[in-house]
C-alpha positions as CSV (number, residue, x, y, z in Angstrom):
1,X,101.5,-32.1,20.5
2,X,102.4,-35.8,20.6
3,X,102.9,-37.6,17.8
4,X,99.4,-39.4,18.2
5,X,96.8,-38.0,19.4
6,X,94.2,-40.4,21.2
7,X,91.4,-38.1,19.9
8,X,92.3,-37.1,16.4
9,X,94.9,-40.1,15.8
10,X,98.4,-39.9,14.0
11,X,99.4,-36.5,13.3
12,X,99.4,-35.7,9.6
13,X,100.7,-32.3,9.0
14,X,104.0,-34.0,7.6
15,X,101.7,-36.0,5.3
16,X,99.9,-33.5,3.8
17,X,103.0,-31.0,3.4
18,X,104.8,-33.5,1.1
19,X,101.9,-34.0,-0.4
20,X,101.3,-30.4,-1.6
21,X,104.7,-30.1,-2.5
22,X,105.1,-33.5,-4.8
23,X,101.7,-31.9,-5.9
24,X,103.7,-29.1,-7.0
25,X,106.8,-30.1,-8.2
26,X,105.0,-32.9,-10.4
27,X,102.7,-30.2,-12.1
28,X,105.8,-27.5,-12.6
29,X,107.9,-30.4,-14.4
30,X,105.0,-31.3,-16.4
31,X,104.2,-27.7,-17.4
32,X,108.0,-27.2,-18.1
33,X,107.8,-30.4,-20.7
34,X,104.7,-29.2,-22.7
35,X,106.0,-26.0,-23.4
36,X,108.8,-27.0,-25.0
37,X,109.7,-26.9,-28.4
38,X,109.5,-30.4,-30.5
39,X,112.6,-30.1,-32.1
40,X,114.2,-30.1,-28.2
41,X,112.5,-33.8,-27.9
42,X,113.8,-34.4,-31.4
43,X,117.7,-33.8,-30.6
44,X,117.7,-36.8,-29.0
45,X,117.1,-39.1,-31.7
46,X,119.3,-42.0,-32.3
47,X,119.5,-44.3,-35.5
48,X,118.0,-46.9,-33.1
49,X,114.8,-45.6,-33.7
50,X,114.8,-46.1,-37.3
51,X,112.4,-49.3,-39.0
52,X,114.2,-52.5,-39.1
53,X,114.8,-53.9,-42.2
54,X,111.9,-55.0,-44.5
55,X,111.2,-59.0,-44.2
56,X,109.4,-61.1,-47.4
57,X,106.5,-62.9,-46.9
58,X,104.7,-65.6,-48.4
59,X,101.2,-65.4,-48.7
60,X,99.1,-68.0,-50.2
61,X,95.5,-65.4,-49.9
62,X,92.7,-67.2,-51.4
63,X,94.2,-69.7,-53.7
64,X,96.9,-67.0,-55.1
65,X,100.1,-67.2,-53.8
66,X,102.0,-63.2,-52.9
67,X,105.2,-62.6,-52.3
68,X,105.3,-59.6,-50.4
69,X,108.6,-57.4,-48.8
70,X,107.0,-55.8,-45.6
71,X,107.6,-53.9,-42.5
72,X,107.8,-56.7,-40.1
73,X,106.1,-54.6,-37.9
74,X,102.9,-55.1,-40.7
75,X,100.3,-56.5,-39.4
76,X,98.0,-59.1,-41.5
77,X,95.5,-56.6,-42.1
78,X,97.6,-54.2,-43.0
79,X,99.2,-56.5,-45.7
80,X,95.6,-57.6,-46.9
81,X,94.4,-53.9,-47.2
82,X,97.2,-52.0,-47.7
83,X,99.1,-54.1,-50.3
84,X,97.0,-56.3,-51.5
85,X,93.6,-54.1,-51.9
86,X,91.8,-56.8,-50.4
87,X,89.4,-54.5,-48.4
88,X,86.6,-56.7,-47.3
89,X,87.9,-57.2,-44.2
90,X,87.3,-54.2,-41.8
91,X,89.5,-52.4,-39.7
92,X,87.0,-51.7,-37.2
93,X,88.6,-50.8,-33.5
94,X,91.5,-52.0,-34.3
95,X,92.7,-54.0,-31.1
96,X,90.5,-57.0,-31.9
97,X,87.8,-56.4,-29.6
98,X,85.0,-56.1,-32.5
99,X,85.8,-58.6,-34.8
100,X,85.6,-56.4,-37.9
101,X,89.1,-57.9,-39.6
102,X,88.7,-61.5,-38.7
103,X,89.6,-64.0,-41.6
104,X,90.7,-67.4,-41.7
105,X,94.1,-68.9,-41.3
106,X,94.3,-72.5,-41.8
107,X,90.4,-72.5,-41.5
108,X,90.8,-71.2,-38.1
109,X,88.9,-68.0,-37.7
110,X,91.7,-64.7,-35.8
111,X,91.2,-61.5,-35.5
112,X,93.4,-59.8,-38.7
113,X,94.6,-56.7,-36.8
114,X,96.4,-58.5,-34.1
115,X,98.7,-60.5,-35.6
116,X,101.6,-59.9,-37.7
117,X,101.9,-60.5,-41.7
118,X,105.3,-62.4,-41.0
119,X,103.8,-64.8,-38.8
120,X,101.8,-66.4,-41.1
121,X,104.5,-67.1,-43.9
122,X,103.3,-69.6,-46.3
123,X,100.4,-70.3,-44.7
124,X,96.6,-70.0,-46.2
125,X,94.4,-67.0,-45.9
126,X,90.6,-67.0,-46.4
127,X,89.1,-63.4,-46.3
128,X,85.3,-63.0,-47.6
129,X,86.7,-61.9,-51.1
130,X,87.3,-65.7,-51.7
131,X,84.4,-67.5,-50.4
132,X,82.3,-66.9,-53.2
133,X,82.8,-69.3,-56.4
134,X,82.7,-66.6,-59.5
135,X,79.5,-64.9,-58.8
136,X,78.1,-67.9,-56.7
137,X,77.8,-67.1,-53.3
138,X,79.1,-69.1,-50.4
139,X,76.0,-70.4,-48.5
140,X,77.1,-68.4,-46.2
141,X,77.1,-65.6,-47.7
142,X,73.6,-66.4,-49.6
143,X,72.1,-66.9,-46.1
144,X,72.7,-63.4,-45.1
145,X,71.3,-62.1,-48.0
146,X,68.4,-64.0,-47.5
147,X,67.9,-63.4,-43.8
148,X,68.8,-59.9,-44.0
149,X,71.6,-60.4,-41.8
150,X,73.8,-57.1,-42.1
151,X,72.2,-53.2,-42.5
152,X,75.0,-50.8,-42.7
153,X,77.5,-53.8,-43.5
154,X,80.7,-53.0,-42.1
155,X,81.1,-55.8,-39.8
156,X,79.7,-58.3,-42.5
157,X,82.8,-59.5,-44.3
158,X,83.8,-60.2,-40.1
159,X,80.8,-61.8,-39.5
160,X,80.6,-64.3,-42.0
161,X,84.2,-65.4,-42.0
162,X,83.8,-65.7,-38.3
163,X,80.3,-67.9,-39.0
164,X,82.3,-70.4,-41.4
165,X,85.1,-71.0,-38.8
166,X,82.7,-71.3,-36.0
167,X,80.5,-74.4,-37.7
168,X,84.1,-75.7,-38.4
169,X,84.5,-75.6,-34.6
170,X,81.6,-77.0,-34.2
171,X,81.8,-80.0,-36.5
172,X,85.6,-80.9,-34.9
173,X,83.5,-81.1,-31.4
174,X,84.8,-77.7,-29.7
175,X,82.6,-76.7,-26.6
176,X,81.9,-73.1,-26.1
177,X,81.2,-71.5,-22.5
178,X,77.4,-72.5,-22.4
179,X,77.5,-76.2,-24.1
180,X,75.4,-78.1,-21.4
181,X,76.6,-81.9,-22.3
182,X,80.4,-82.7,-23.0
183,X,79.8,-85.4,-23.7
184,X,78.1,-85.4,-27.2
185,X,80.2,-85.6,-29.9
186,X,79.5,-82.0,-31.0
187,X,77.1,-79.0,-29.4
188,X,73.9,-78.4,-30.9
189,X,73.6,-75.3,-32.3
190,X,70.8,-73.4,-30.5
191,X,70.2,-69.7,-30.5
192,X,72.4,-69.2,-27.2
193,X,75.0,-71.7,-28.8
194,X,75.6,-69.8,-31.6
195,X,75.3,-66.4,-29.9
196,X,78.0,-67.2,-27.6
197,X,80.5,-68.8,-30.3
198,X,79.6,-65.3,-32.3
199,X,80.0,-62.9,-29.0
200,X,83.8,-61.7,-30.3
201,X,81.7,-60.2,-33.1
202,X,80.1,-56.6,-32.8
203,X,77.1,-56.1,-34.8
204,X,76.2,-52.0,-34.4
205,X,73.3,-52.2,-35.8
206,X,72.1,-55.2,-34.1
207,X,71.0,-57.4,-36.6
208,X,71.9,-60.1,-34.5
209,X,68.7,-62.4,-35.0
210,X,68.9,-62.3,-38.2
211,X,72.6,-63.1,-38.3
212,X,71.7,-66.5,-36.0
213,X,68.8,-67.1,-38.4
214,X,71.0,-67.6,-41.2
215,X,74.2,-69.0,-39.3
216,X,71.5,-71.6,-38.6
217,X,70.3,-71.9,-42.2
218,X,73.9,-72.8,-43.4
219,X,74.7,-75.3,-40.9
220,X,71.4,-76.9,-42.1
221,X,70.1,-76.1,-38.3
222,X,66.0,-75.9,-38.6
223,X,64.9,-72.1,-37.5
């Protein structure tokens, strides 16, 4: 039979016999691997896989300065959590997609779990344990209380630190995806305003209007 075949086009039989034979060989060798013993795999270890040396790190977290010695490796929620028992902010999914762990650096809102303790050396951290002034509540923090803006309450502490950086945003003039006029000084601060400056925070109980309710309420926004 020639090579191609005006009716049936390009011969394949080679195709399909190396094919069923990578098929093969790729499922023996993975068989082979999983039924090996760990301690095999372990052989090969190396000093280079031990933890580099710990780093220190300056921390200035709500007003009180920490000197910690970390992993470098550590990431800033890990430091707040983990060393400093600051556990208001959440580890939620843990690769910044639900906005669980955000605080503030600088006043500028980021996601806690993807960024490194060492990389914010000396600088200032807000988490939702230092808004409040003694047992006065931020107005933040008094809005969602009012507007009953969190149920279960585990993405709250993300929520509200994420609100206050947001109206600081706002007030410095930063569009978001949907602000119609560029050319006002700032965006006002409708319901689809807010929602889309909010949108990197996941609320799973979807308390969502209430949560725009009182973002509004604190930025003195009428409802």
């Amino acid at each position: 039979m020639d090579e191609y075949d005006s009716d049936k086009g390009p011969n394949t039989s080679d195709t399909c016999e190396i094919t069923r034979r990578t098929l093969i060989e790729t499922g023996t060798t993975a068989l082979i691997l999983t039924t090996l013993p760990r301690p095999v795999f372990a052989a090969g270890a190396t000093d280079d896989n031990q933890p580099p040396p710990a780093v220190k790190v300056e921390l200035p977290v709500n007003g009180h300065p920490y000197s910690l010695t970390l992993d470098p490796r550590t990431t800033l929620l890990d430091a707040l959590r983990e060393h400093l028992a600051l556990t208001g902010s959440k580890k939620g999914c843990d690769h910044g997609q639900c906005g669980a762990c955000t605080v503030l650096i600088e006043g500028r809102r980021i996601n806690s779990c993807l960024t490194l303790a060492v990389m914010h050396d000396g600088q200032s951290v807000t988490t939702v344990e230092g808004l409040a002034t003694g047992n006065q509540l931020s107005p933040m923090q008094a809005a969602f209380v009012e507007h009953d803006g969190f149920q279960c309450g585990y993405c709250t502490s993300g929520q509200i630190c994420s609100a206050i950086g947001m109206l600081g945003e706002s007030r410095e003039g930063m569009p978001s995806y949907v602000t119609e006029d560029l050319s006002r000084p700032r965006a006002e601060l409708t319901d689809v305003e807010i929602r889309e400056r909010m949108s990197g925070n996941i609320c799973r109980c979807a308390a969502y209007p209430n949560i725009v309710a009182a973002i509004k309420q604190a930025a003195g926004v009428p409802t």
